[in-house]
C-alpha positions as CSV (number, residue, x, y, z in Angstrom):
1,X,-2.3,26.0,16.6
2,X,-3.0,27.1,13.1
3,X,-0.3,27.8,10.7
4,X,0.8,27.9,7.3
5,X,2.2,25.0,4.9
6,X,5.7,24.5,5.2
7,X,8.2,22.2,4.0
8,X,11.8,21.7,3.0
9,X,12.6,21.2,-0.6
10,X,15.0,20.2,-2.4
11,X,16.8,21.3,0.7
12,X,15.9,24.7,1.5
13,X,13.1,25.6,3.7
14,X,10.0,26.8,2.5
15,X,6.5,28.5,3.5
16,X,4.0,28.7,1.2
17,X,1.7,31.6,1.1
18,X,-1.4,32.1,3.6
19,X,-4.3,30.8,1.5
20,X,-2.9,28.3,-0.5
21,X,-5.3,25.3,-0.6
22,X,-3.7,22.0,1.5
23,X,-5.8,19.9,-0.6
24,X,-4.1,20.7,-3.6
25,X,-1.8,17.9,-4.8
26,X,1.7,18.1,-4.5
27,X,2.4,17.4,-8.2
28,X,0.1,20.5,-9.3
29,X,2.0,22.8,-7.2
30,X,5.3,21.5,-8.2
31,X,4.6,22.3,-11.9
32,X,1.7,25.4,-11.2
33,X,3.3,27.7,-8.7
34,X,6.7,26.0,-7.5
35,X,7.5,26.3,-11.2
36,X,9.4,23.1,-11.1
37,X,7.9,21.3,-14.1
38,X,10.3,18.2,-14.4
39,X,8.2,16.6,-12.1
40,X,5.5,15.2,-14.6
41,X,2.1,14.5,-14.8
42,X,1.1,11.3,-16.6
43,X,-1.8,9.0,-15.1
44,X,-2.3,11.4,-12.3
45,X,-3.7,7.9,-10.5
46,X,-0.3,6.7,-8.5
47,X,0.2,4.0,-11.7
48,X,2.4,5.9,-14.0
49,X,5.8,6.8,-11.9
50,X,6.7,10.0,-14.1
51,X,5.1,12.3,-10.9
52,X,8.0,10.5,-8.3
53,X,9.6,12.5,-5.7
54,X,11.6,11.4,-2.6
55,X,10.8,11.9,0.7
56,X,14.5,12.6,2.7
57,X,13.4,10.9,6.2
58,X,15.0,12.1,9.3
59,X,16.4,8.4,10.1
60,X,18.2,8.9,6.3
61,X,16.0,6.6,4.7
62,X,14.6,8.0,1.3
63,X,10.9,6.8,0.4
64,X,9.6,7.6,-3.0
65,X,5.9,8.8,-3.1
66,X,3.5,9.7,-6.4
67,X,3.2,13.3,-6.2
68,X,-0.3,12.8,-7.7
69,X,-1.5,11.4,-4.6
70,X,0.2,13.3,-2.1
71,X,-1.7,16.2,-0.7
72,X,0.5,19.4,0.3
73,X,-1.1,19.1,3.7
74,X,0.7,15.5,3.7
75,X,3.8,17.5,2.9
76,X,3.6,19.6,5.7
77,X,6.9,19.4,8.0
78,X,8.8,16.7,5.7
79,X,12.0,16.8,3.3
80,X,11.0,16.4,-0.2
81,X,13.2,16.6,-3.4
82,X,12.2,16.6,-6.9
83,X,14.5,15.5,-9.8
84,X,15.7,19.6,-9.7
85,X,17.1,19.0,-6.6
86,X,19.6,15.8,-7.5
87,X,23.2,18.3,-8.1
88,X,26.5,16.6,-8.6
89,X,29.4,18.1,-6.0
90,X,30.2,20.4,-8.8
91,X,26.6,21.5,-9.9
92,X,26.2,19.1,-13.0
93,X,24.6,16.2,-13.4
94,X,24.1,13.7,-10.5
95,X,25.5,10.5,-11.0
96,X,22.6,8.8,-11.0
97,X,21.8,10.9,-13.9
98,X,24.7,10.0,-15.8
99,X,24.7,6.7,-15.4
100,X,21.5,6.8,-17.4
101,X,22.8,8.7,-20.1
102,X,25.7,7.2,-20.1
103,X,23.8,3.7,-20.8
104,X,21.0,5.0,-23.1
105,X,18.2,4.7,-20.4
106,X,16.2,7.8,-21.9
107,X,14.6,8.0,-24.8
108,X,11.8,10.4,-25.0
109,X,12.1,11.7,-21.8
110,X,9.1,12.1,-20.4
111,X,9.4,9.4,-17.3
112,X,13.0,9.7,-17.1
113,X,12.6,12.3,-14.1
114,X,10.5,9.5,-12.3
115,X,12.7,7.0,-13.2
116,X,15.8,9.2,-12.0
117,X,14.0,9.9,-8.9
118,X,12.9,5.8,-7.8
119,X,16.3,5.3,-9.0
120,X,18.2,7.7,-6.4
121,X,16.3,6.5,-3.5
122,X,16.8,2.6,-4.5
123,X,20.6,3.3,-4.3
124,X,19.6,4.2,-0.8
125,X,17.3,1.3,0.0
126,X,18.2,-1.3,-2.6
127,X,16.9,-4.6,-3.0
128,X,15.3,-5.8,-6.3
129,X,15.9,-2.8,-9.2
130,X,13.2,-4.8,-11.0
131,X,11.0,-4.4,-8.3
132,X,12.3,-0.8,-7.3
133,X,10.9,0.1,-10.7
134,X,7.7,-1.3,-11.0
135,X,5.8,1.8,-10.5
136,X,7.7,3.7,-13.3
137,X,6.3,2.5,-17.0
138,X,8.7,3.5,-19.8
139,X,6.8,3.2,-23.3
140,X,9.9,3.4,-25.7
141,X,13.3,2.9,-24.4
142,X,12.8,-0.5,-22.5
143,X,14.4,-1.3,-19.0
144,X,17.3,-3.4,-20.4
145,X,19.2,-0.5,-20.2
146,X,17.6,1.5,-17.2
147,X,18.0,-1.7,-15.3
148,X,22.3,-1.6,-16.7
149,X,22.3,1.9,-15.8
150,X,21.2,0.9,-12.1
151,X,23.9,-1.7,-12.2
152,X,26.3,0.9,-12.4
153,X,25.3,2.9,-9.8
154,X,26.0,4.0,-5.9
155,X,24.6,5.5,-2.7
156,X,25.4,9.2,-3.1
157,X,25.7,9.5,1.1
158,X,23.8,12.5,1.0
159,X,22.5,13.2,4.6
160,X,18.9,14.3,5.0
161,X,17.9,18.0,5.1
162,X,16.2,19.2,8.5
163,X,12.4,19.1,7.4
164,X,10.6,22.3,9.6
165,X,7.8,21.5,12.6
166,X,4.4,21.2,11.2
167,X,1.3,23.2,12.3
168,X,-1.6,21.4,14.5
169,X,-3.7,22.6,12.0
170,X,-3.9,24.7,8.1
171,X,-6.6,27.0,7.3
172,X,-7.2,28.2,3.8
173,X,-11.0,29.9,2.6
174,X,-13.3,27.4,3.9
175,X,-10.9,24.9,4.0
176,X,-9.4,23.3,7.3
177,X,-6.8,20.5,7.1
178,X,-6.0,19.1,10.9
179,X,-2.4,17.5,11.8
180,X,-2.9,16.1,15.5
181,X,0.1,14.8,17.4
182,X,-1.6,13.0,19.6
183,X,-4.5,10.3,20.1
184,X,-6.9,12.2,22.3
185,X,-6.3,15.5,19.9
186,X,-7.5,13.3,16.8
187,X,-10.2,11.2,19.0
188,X,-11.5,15.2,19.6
189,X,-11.4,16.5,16.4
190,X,-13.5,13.1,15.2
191,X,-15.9,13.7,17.8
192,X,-16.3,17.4,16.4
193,X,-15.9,16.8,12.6
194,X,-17.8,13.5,12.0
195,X,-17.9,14.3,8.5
196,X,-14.5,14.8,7.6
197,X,-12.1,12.8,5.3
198,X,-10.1,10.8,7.4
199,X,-6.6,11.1,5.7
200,X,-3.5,9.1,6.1
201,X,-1.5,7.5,3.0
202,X,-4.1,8.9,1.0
203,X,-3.6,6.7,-2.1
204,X,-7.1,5.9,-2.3
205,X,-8.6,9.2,-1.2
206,X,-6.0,11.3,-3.6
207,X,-8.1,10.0,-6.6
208,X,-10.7,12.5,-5.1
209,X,-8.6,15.2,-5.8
210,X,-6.1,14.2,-8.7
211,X,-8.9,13.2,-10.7
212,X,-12.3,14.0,-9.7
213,X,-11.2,17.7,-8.5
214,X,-12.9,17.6,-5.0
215,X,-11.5,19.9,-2.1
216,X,-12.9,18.7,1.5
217,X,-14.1,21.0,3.4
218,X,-12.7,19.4,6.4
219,X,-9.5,16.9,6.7
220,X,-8.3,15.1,9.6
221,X,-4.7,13.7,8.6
222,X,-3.4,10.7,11.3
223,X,0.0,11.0,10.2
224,X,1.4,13.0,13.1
225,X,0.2,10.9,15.7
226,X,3.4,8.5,16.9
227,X,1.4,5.6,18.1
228,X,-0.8,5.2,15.1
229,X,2.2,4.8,13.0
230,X,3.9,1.9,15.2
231,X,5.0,-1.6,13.9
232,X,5.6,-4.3,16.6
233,X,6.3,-7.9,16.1
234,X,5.9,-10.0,19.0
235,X,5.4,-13.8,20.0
236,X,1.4,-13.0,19.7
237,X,1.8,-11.6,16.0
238,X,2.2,-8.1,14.2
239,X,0.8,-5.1,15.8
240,X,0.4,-2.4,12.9
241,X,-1.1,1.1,13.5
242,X,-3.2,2.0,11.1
243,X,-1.2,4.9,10.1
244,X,2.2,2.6,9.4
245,X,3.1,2.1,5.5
246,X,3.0,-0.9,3.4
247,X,6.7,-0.6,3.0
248,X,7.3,-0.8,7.2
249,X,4.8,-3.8,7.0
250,X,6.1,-5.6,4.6
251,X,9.7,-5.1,6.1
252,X,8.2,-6.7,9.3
253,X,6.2,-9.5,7.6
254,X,9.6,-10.1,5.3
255,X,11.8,-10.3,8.3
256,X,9.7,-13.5,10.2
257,X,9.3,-16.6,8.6
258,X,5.7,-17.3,9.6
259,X,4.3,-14.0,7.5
260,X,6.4,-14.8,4.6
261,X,3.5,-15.2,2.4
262,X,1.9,-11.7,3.5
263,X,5.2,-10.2,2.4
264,X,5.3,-12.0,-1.0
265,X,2.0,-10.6,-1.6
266,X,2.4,-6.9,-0.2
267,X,5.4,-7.0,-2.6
268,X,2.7,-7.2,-5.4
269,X,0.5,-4.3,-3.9
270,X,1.1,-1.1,-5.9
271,X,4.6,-0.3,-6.3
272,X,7.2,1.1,-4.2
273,X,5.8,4.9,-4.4
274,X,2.3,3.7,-3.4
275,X,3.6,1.3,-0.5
276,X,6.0,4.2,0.7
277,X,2.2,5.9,1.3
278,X,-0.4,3.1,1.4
279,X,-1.8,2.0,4.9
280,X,-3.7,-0.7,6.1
281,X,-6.2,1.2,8.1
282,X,-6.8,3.0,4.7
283,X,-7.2,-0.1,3.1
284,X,-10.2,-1.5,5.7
285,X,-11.5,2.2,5.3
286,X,-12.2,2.0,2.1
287,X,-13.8,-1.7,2.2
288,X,-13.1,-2.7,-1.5
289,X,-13.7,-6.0,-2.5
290,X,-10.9,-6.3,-3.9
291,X,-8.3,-4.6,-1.0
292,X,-5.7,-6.6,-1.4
293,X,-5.0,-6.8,2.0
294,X,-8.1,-7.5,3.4
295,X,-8.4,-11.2,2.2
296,X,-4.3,-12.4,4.0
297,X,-6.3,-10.1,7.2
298,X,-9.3,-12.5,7.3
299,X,-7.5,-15.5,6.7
300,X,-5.1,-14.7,9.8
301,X,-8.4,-13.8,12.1
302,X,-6.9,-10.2,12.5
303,X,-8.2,-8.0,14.8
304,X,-9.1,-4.1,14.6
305,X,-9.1,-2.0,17.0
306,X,-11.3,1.4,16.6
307,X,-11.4,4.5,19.1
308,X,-13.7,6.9,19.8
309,X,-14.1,10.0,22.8
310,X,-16.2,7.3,24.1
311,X,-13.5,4.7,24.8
312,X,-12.3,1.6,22.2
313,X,-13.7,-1.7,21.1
314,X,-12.1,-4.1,19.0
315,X,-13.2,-6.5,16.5
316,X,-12.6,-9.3,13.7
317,X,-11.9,-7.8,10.5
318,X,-14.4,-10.0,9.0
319,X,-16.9,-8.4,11.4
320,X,-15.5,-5.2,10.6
321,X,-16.5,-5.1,6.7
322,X,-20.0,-5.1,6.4
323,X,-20.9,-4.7,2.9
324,X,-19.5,-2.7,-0.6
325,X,-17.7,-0.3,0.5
326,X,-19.4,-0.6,4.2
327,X,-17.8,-0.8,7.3
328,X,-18.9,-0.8,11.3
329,X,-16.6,1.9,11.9
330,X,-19.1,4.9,14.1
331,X,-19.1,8.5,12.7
332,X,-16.9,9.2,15.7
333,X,-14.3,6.3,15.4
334,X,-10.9,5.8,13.9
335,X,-9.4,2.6,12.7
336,X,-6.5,3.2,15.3
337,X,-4.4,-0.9,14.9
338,X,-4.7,-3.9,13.6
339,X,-3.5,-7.5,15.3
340,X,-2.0,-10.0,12.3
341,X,-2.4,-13.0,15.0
342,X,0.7,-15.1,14.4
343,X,-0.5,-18.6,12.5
344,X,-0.2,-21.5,14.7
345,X,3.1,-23.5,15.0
346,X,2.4,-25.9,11.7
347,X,-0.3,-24.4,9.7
348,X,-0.6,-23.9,6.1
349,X,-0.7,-19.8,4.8
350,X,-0.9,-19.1,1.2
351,X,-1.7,-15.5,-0.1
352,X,-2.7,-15.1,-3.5
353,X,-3.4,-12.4,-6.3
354,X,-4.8,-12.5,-10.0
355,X,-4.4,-9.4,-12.4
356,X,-3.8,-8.6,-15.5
357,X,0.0,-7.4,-14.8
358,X,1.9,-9.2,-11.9
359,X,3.3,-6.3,-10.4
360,X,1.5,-2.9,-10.0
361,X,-1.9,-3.9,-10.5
362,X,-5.4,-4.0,-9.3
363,X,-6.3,-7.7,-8.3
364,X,-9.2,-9.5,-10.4
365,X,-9.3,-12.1,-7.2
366,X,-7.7,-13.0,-4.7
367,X,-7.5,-16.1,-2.5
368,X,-6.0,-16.2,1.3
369,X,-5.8,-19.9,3.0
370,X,-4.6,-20.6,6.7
371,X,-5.1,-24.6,7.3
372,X,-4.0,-25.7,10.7
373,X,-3.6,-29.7,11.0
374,X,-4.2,-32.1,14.2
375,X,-3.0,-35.9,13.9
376,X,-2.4,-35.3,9.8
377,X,-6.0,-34.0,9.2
378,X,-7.8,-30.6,9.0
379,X,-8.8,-29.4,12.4
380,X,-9.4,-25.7,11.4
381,X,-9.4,-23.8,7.6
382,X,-9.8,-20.1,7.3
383,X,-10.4,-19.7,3.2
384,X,-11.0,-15.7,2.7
385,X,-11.8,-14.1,-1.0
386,X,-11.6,-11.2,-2.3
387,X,-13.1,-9.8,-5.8
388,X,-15.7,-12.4,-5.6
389,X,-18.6,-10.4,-3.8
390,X,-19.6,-7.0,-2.7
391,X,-16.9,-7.6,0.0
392,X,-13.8,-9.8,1.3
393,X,-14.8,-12.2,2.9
394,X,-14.9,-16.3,4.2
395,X,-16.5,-19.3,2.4
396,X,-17.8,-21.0,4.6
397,X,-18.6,-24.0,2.5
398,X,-15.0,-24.4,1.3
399,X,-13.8,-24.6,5.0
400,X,-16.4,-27.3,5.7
401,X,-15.3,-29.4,3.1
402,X,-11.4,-29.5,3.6
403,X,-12.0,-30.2,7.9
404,X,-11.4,-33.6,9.3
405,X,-9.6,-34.9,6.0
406,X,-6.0,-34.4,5.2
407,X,-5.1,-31.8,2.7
408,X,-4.4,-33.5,-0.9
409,X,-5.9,-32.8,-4.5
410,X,-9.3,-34.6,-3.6
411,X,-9.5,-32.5,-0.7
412,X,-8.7,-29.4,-2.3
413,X,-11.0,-30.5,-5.0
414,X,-13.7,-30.8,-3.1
415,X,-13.4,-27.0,-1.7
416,X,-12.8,-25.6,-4.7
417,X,-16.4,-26.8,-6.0
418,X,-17.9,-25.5,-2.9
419,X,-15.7,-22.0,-2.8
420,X,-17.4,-21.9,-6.7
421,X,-20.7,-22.2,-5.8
422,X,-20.7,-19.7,-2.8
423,X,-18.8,-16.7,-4.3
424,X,-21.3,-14.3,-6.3
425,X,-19.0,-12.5,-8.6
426,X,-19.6,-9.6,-10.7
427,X,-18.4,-9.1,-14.6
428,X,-16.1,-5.7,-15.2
429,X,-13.5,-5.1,-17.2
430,X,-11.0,-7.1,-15.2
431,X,-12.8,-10.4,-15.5
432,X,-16.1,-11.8,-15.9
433,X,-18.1,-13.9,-13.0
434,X,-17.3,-17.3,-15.0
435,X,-14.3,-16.6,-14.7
436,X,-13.3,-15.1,-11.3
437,X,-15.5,-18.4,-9.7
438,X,-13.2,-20.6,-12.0
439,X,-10.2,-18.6,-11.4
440,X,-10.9,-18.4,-7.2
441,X,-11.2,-21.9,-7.2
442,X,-8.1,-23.2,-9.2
443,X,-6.6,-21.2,-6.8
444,X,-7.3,-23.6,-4.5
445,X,-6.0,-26.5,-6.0
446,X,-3.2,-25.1,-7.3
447,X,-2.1,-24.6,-3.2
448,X,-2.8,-28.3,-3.2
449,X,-0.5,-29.3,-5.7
450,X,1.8,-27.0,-4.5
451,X,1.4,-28.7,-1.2
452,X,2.1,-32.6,-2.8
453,X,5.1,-31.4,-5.2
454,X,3.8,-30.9,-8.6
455,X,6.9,-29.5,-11.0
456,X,5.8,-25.7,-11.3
457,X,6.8,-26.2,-15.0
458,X,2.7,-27.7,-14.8
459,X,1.4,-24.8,-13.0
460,X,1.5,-20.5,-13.4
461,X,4.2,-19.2,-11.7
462,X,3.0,-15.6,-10.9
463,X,1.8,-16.4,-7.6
464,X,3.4,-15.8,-4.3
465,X,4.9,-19.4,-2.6
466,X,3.2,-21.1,0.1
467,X,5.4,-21.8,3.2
468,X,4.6,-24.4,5.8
């Protein structure tokens, strides 16, 4: 059952020595004992981009990943390559490479191997290179020319590397990081380790280690179990396991019309690297106010479902979060799925963020909105927050006063008074209380406006669109 880490890297398999810790990051052994320093450390908290590295999926996909985050037990049995590993046929310089030499898009250096690496797996992926590079800040050279060098580049058709079979289980000192490949085998090690760190994209959990320097005793990773990392989109909704990515959800929310405004706003969560590792059952785990999921979840009535030894039960997300950081989850239970419920056949969803930087950012608030309408009047409003309280939740008061009227400024108006005067924000550094219950409300109208045709030249544009 036990065995050691293992992984393939930049195309050759490797073992690592009996001992070494599985809760050290993968960035610290890249540049400490892998000796493969171009691969750099710059925020060492997933915001930064100079620590990228590319997972080489079996299905040929490439997903890049903040080796900062990533633990090596989260390495075990998967294809990685570092910016070492990107070779031209004839041993040079990869094409991707010198395309960005070739159109001055490196300066000082020090992000371009993070920049290389994003780069090579967008010509892979593709879509937006402005989006593709929002988790890789470059201080001096500007993205004019990164973003011409991009232009200029092309799929290298490299096929993926054969990543090695992972062990059930790695034990180092004191240290014991589990990798079950099944339900029951996780349910059972929960049942026996109550106390351990539940680990799956581990964006949130990495900080622990990247920055504050824990080791866990004890880790339970989810990522081997198949079912847990399941999307399905059917006539009832989206059926996530709470092991999926970001970057599968938002491909299913971006690929049916009625979750378009949950895509637009998961394309604002982190960045590439952190949605290639980001998860939603890590994001109800954790319970933050201001998860940016957790306000589109509440508004949509989603559904969790958590399992135990003792059998499952399932509940409203709402119910779910119970405080700061505070959850109903059992010492015995895993978040195992989560039911987006489809919105009914002519509702209104809007899903919106405030921060400081539109992409890549931690939200100040957030504002999620599903109306549904009977004879040209409110029958039903879900209005969730987030960032305005000790957790996500509904304002009851808002939905009261937009039901039985239809849904116009005056309306909208109305709420927005009432969603002021029921949200108990805090002040921090991203915004004080004024003016997260100011901000939380003009979200409101603003959907309203939105809603009756206002020119956008009248309102901000950084907010994701509202579709009917």
């Amino acid at each position: 059952m036990a065995g050691p880490i293992r992984f393939t890297l930049n195309g050759d398999a490797l073992t690592l020595p009996a001992g070494t810790s599985p809760t050290m990051t993968l960035l610290d052994w890249l540049r400490g004992p892998g000796r493969l320093p171009g691969t750099k450390e710059g925020c060492a908290e997933g915001d930064c981009g100079a620590c990228t590295v590319v997972l080489e999926n079996p299905d040929g996909t490439r997903t890049p990943v903040n080796a900062c985050l990533m633990l090596l037990g989260q390495a075990t049995g998967r294809a990685i390559r570092t910016v070492e590993g990107l070779r031209g046929e004839d041993g040079g310089a990869h094409p991707v490479q010198q395309a960005l030499a070739a159109h001055d898009g490196t300066q000082c250096g020090f992000c371009t191997p993070g920049i290389v690496m994003s780069a090579w797996a967008w010509t892979r992926g593709g879509g937006d290179p402005h989006e593709a590079l929002a988790g890789n800040l470059c201080r001096c050279t500007g993205y004019r020319p990164i973003l011409d060098a991009m232009a200029a580049m092309e799929d290298d058709g490299a096929p993926p590397p054969l990543a090695p079979d992972a062990p059930r289980a790695i034990v180092a000192g004191s240290q014991r990081f589990f990798l079950p490949q099944a339900p029951e085998e996780a349910l059972a090690l929960r049942a026996a380790h109550p106390g351990a760190w539940l680990l799956a994209g581990g964006t949130d959990l990495g900080l622990r280690v990247s920055e504050h320097r824990e080791a866990p005793e004890t880790v339970i990773c989810l990522l081997g179990v198949p079912r847990w990392r399941r999307i399905e989109v059917t006539a009832d909704g989206i059926l996530a396991g709470a092991a999926a990515s970001y970057a599968r959800l938002l491909d299913a929310c971006a690929g049916d019309a009625d979750f378009a405004p949950v895509a637009a706003l998961l394309r604002r969560l982190g960045s590439r690297q952190i949605r290639g590792m980001g998860t939603l059952g890590g994001n109800l785990g954790t319970a933050s106010p201001i998860g940016d999921a957790l306000p589109p979840l509440i508004a949509l009535g989603a559904r969790v479902t958590l399992a135990s030894v003792r059998g499952e039960r399932e509940m409203a997300v709402e119910d779910f979060l119970t405080g700061y950081r505070a959850t109903a989850l059992a010492a015995d239970e895993i978040v195992t799925r989560v039911l987006l419920p489809r919105p009914p056949k002519g509702a209104l969803l809007t899903c919106e963020k405030l921060s400081k930087r539109h992409d890549q950012d931690i939200a100040t608030v957030g504002l999620s909105v599903l109306l549904t309408f009977a004879d040209g009047v409110l029958a039903a409003a879900r209005v969730a927050h987030g960032g305005c309280g000790p957790r996500a939740a509904r304002a009851p008061g808002a939905e009261a006063a937009l039901i039985g009227a239809p849904f116009d400024v005056a309306a909208a108006e109305r709420a927005a008074r009432a969603l002021e005067r029921e949200v108990t924000p805090m002040s921090d550094l991203r915004g004080s209380a004024a003016y997260r219950r100011r901000a939380v409300g003009n979200l409101l109208r603003r959907m309203a406006l939105r809603r009756v045709g206002v020119p956008p030249e009248v309102m901000a544009l950084d907010a994701p669109g509202v579709v009917a």
